[in-house]
Every structure is written in C-alpha cells, then in structure tokens.
N, C-alpha and C positions, 0 to 999 in steps of 0.2 A: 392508394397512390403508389406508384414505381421509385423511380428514382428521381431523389431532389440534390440539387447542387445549391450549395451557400455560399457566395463569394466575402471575404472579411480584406475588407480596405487596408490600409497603412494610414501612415501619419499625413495630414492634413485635405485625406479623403473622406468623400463620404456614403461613397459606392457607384456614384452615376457614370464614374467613367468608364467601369466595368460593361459598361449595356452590350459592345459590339463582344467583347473578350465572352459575356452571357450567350447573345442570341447565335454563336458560332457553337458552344459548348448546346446548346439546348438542343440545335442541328444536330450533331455528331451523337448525341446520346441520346436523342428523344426524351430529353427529362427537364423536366420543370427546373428555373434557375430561379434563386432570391437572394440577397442581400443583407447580412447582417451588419446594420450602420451604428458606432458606436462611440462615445464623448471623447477621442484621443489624446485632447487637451486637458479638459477637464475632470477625470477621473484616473485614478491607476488601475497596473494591470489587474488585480486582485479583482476590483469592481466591476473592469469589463470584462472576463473572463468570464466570473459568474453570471453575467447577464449573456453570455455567447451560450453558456450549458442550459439557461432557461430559454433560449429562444430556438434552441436545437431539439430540445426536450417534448417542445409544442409542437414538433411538425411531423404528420401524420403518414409517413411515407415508411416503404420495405427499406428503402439505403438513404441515407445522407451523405453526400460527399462535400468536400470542405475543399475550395481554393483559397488560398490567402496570399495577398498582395503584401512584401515587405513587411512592416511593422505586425502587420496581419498575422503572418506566421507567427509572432514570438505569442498573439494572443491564442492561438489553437494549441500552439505546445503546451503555455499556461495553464489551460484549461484541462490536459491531458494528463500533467503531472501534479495538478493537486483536485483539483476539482472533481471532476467524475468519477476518481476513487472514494472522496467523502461523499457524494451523491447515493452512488450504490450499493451504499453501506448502509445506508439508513432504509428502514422499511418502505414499501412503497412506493421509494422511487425509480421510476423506468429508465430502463437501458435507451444508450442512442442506438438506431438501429445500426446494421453493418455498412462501412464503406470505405471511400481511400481519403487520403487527404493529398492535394500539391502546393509546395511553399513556392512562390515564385520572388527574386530578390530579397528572401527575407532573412536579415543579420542575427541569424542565431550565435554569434560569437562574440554580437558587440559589433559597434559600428564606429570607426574612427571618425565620419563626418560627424555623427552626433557629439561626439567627444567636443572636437572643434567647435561646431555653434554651442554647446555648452559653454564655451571659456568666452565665447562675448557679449558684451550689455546686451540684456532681454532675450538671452540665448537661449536660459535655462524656460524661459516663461513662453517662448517661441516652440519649443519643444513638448511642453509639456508634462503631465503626470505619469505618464504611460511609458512614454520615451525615456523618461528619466528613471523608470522602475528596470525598464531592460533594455537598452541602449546605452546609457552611459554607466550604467553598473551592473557589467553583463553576468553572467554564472555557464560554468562548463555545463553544455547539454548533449544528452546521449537519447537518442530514439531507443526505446526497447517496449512499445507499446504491440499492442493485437493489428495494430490497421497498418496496412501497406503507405508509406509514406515518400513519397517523389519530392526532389529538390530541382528546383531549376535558378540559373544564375543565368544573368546577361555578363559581355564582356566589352561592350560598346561602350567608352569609355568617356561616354556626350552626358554631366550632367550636373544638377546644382553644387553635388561634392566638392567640381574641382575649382570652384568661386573660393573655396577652405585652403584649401591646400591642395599641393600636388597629392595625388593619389599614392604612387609611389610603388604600384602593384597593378595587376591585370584587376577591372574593377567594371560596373554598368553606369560608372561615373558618377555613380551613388556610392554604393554598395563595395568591396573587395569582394572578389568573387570566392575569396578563401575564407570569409565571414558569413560565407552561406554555406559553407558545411555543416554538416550534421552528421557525425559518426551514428551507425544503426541502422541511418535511412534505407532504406528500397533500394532508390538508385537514385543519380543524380548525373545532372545533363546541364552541359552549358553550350548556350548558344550567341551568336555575336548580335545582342541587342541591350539596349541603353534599359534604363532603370524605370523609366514611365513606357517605354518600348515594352515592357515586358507583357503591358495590360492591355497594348493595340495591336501585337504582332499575333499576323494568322499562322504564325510555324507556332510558334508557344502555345495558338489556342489547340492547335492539333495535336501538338505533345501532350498538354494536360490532357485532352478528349484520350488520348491514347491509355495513358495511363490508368485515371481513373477508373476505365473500360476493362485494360489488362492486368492491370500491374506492374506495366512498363511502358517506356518511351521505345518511339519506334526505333532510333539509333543506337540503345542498346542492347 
C-alpha cells in the first residue's frame, strides 16, 4: 500500500465530519484516508494515545500521515512524546512508517475556553478525561521530533468560545490562535476561518494536501 492519511477528531467528535476534509485529501494525494475514533470523554490521554500507536502500528502502508483536528493534535503529540519511544524500545516492535503530520486548531498551550467550562456545574464532566489531562492542565510543548510537523490556526473569530467569555485576542472563536503554537514545528500558517471551519474549508484542505506532499504550505 502507498500512502495512508489518518484523520484524529477533537473533543466531542467522532470522525464523520471529516468525510468532505478526507475525500478532498484523498483527491490531492491519491492515498487512502481513515479515521482514528477514540472515547474523548471517557478515557484520558495516556489510554487514548496508546490506542492511536496500536491502530497506526496495524496499517500496512510505505507512509502514514496524521491530520488532527483540535483536541486531536494534543493526542498525536501524546503519542510522540512518550509512546513510540517506549514502543521501539522494546524488542519486536515495528516502526510507524515515514510521514508528516498537520495539527489543525489544536491548543497545544492550553485552552482558555476549556479553562472556562471547567469552572461550571457539569463543566468538568462536559469535558471530559482527555480534556482535563491537556486542556485545562496544560505543559510547555516543544516539537523536536523526525517528522515534518505543520500547524494551522483559523482566526475567524465565530464560535462556542465566545458563549465563555470574551476572547480577548485574535482567536477561531475556539481556540487563541497563540494557543496553537508550537515552537519546533515546520511551519505554521494562519488562515481567516472559524474553529469547526477548519474541517469544512477547501483552502485548509489544500494546505494540508500541500504540506503533507511537500513539507510546506503553499503561502510559505
């Protein structure tokens, strides 16, 4: 098999939204798309992390590439910093193959909304296991892995966030768009689209195809 793309949902997904963001990626790079769906709510990141490295592990392709939506991202970082160093350590077990990865909206710094619905009745239980592992008690993240890693941030300022509070910064109405940095990364591109925007807009699916493909986004 060639190249597989694995798309990893966020918080209160559970991958089908991705279809149109897949069959445009599928187009653009002739390679098989699937979907890693995983308990958001009910399990933390530890558990779904290592169930992202055994379902990566199983698929039979020369590259895997990994898109991640939002929350998504903080599970592929997860995965990257403790997980498939203890994998490869141990005998016998297989390398993921080569590929890129694109985070799209996703708070690797911590997310002030989270913060927020945390602080009200059935906030924390609204959130879940996951969220509350790296969302509301974030840790300083530094990319310095092997794979080419691309960050994209929307700046459309349309979304559940601002139900919490004002924003108070340029933001995808979710997200701060300064809460999707990642020192290390590849590169990193913002474009003016909302927080659920990010998984329907045909310009972010071309970026990612781009990336993935090069190494870069075409704008920079």
């Amino acid at each position: 098999m060639g190249a597989v793309v694995v798309y990893v949902h966020g918080l209160w997904f559970g991958g089908a939204e991705s279809v149109l963001l897949r069959r445009r990626l599928s187009r653009a790079l002739e390679a098989e798309t699937r979907v890693f769906s995983y308990p958001s709510i009910g399990a933390g990141i530890t558990e779904n992390a290592a169930a992202l490295g055994r379902y990566l592990q199983k698929i039979p392709a020369d590259r895997v590439h990994l898109v991640a939506h939002s929350m998504g991202g903080l599970l592929v970082l997860e995965l990257f910093e403790q997980g498939f160093a203890a994998w490869r350590a141990r005998a016998g077990s297989p390398a993921l193959p080569p590929g890129r990865i694109v985070l799209t909206g996703s708070p690797v710094r911590g997310c002030r909304s989270a913060v927020r619905l945390a602080r009200l009745p059935l906030g924390q239980a609204l959130l879940g296991r996951t969220a509350r592992d790296v969302l509301v008690m974030p840790r300083e993240r530094r990319w310095s892995r092997e794979r080419d890693l691309g960050v994209i941030a929307g700046d459309l300022g349309v979304g559940l966030g601002r139900l919490l509070g004002r924003m108070g910064a340029p933001s995808d109405g979710t997200v701060l768009v300064e809460e999707t940095d990642l020192p290390g990364a590849t590169a990193q591109l913002r474009l003016p689209v909302s927080h659920t925007g990010l998984v329907f807009s045909a310009e972010v699916a071309r970026q990612v195809a781009a990336f993935l493909r090069d190494g870069r986004f075409e704008r920079c």
